[in-house]
N, C-alpha and C positions, 0 to 999 in steps of 0.2 A: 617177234612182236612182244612188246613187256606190257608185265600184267598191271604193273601200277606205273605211273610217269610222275616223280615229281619236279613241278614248275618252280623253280628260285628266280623271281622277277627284284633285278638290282636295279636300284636307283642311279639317274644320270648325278654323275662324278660334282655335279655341282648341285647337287641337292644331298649333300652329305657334309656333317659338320668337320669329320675327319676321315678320309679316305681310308688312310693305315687300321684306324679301330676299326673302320666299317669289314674291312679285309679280313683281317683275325677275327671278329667275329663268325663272318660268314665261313671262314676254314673250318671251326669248332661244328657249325651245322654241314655242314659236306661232312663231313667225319661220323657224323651222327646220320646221316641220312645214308651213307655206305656201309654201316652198322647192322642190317636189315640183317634177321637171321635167313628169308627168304630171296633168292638169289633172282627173281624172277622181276626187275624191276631196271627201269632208266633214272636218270634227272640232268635235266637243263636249265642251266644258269642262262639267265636271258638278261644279257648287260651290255652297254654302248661300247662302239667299237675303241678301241682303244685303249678301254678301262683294262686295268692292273686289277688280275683276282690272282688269289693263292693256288698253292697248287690244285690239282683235280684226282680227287683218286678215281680209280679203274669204276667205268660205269656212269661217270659223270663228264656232259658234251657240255658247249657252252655257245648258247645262239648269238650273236651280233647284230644288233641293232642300230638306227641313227635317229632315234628319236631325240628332241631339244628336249632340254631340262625344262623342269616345271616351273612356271613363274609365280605359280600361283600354290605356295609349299611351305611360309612360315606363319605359324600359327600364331605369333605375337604380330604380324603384319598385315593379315588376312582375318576377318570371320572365320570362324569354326568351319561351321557348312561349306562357304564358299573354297575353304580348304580343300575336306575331302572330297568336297567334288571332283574336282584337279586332281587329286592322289587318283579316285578311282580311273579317273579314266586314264593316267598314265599308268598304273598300275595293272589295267585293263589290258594295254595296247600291248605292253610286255606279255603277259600271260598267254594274250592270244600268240606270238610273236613265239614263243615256249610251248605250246601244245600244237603249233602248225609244223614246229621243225621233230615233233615226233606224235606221225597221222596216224598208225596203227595200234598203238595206245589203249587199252583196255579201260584203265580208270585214268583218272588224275588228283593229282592233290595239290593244292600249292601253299607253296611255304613260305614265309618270310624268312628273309637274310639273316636270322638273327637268333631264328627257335629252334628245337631240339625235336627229335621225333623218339620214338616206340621202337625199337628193333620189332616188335612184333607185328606192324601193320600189314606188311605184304603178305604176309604168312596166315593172315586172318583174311583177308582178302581171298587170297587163294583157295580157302575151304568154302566161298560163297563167291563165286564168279557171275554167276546170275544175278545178282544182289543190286539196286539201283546204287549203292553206295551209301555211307555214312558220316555224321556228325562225332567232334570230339567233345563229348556231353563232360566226360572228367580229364582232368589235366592238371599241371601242376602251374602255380606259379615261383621264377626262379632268380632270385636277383644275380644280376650283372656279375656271373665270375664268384656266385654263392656257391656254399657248401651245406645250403637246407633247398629242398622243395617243399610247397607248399600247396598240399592239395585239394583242387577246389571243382564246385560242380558246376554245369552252364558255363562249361568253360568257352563253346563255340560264340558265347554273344560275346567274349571280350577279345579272345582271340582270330588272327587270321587264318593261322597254321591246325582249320576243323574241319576242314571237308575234303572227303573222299568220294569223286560221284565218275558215275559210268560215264564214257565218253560219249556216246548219241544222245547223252539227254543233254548236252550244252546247245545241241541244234546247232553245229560251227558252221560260221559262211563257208562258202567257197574262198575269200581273202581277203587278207584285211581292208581291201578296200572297198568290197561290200558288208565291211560290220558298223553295221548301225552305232552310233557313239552311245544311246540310250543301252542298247544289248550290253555295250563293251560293259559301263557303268556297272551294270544290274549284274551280268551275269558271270563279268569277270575282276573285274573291279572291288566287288564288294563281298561279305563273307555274310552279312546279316541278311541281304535278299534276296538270296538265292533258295536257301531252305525252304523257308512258305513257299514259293513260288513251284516248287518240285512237287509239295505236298498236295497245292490243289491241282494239280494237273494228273494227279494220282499216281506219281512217281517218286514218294516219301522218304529219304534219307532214317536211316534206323541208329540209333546211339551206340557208339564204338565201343564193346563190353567191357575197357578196360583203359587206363589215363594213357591217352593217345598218344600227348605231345606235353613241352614248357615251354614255356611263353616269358621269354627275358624277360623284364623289368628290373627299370633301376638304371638303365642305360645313356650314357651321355649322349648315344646316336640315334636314343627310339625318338622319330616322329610324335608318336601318341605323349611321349611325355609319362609316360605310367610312373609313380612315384614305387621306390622298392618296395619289397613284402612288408618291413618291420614298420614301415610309413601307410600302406594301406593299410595292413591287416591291425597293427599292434599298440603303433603311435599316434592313435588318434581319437577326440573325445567321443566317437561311438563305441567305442572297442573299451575305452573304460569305462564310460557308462554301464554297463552291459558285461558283466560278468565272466557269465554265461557261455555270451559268447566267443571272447577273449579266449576263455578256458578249450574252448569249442577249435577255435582256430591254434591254440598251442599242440591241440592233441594229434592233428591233419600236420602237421610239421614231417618232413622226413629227413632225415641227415642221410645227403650223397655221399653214399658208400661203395661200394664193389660193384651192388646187385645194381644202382642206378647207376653207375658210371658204364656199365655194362650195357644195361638197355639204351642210355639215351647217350649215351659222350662215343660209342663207337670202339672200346674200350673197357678192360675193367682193372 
C-alpha cells in the first residue's frame, strides 16, 4: 500500500497543441516525480488509450481511459468560465479514473503534466501520516526549459500541482458512474475548491513547510496561457512602477543549480 499516489491526468491527444512537446514535457515531471528521496510512494498517468507517452521509470503505471476529447477547451473560442468548467470536469473524470486504479492509497496528490515536484514531499508525509494533508503555500515559478526559479508565496491559488490530502476525506464513490458531475467538478477537477471546503468540514489542509512544487510557465502547450516569469514578474508597468517591488522579485530569483536540479529535475 503507498503512502502517497501521485495522479498525472493527460489530456485527450486532441486537446493538445503538440503532442511531441506535450510528451517531453511530461518525461521532464515523471523524472522528477521518481526523484522522491522517499521510496514509499506510486503515480499514475491516466491518458486515453492509445496515446504515445515516454518512457516510465520504475514506479510509474499508467491507467487507460476512453474518454472523448473536450469540445469545449479553446479559450479564444469559448468564454473563460465556460472553459474551465469543461476542463474541470474532464480533468475530474481522469483523476477519479487515476485514484480508482490505485484504491489503497494513503494520500494523493495530483499533478499537472507539465510541473515539477520536491524530492522531499513523501518523506515529509511520512513523518505525519495522521495528518489530513497539505497545501503548496511556497513554490516556485519556472519558465519553459528556464535556468532561474522564481519564488513565490500562495502558490496553491495559481497553481494545480498543491494539494496533498488523505484519501477518505475525497468521500470516493463506489464508480464512476455513481460520481456526481458537481463532486467530479468541485472535488476533482479543481484546486481552488477544495481547500475551503476541507476547512469547514474541520478537516483543514496545513501549508507544506517548504517550496513544494514549480509550476512551468511560459509554455506554448499551457492551457492557462501563464505568460513567462520575466513577462509576469519583471516586464510589466506594475513592476516598474513599483520599485520596490521589482527589487523584491529580483531578490526571490534562484538560478537552477545542482541543489535544484537535484530536488526538482530527478537529478543533479
Amino acid at each position: 500500500m503507498p503512502l502517497v499516489t501521485f495522479i498525472i491526468p493527460v489530456r485527450h491527444p486532441q486537446n493538445a497543441r503538440d503532442w511531441g512537446a506535450l510528451t517531453a514535457r511530461l518525461e521532464q515531471t515523471l523524472a522528477s516525480v521518481a526523484g522522491q528521496s522517499h521510496p514509499d510512494w506510486a503515480c499514475v498517468v491516466v491518458a486515453n488509450t492509445g496515446a504515445s507517452l515516454p518512457p516510465l521509470p520504475d514506479g510509474i503505471s499508467v491507467a487507460r481511459v476512453d474518454l472523448p476529447p473536450n469540445d469545449i477547451y479553446d479559450l479564444a473560442q469559448h468564454p473563460r468560465e465556460v472553459v474551465y468548467d469543461a476542463v474541470r470536469l474532464d480533468k475530474g473524470r481522469r483523476v477519479l479514473a487515476g485514484m480508482q486504479a490505485a484504491p489503497d492509497s494513503r494520500f494523493f496528490m495530483v499533478v499537472d503534466d507539465d510541473d515539477l515536484l520536491s524530492n522531499a514531499i513523501v518523506a515529509h508525509v511520512a513523518r505525519h501520516p495522521e495528518a489530513h494533508g497539505w497545501f503548496v503555500e511556497q513554490g516556485y515559478l519556472w519558465d519553459d526549459d528556464g535556468r532561474w526559479f522564481l519564488r513565490i508565496r500562495q502558490f496553491d491559488e495559481l497553481c494545480g500541482t498543491s494539494l496533498i490530502i488523505r484519501r477518505d476525506l475525497y468521500d470516493l464513490p463506489a464508480s464512476a458512474e455513481t460520481a456526481g458531475i458537481d463532486w467530479i467538478k468541485t472535488m476533482l477537477g479543481s484546486h481552488i475548491r477544495i481547500k475551503p471546503i476541507l476547512a469547514t468540514r474541520g478537516t483543514p489542509l496545513a501549508p507544506l513547510p517548504f517550496p513544494g512544487a514549480a509550476y512551468r510557465v511560459g509554455s506554448s502547450g499551457s492551457h492557462s496561457q501563464a505568460p513567462g516569469i520575466w513577462r509576469m514578474k519583471f516586464r510589466n508597468r506594475a513592476a516598474l512602477r513599483n520599485p520596490r517591488h521589482l527589487i523584491g522579485n529580483l531578490l526571490r530569483l534562484r538560478w537552477v543549480g545542482r541543489g535544484l536540479r537535484r530536488e526538482f529535475f530527478g537529478r543533479s
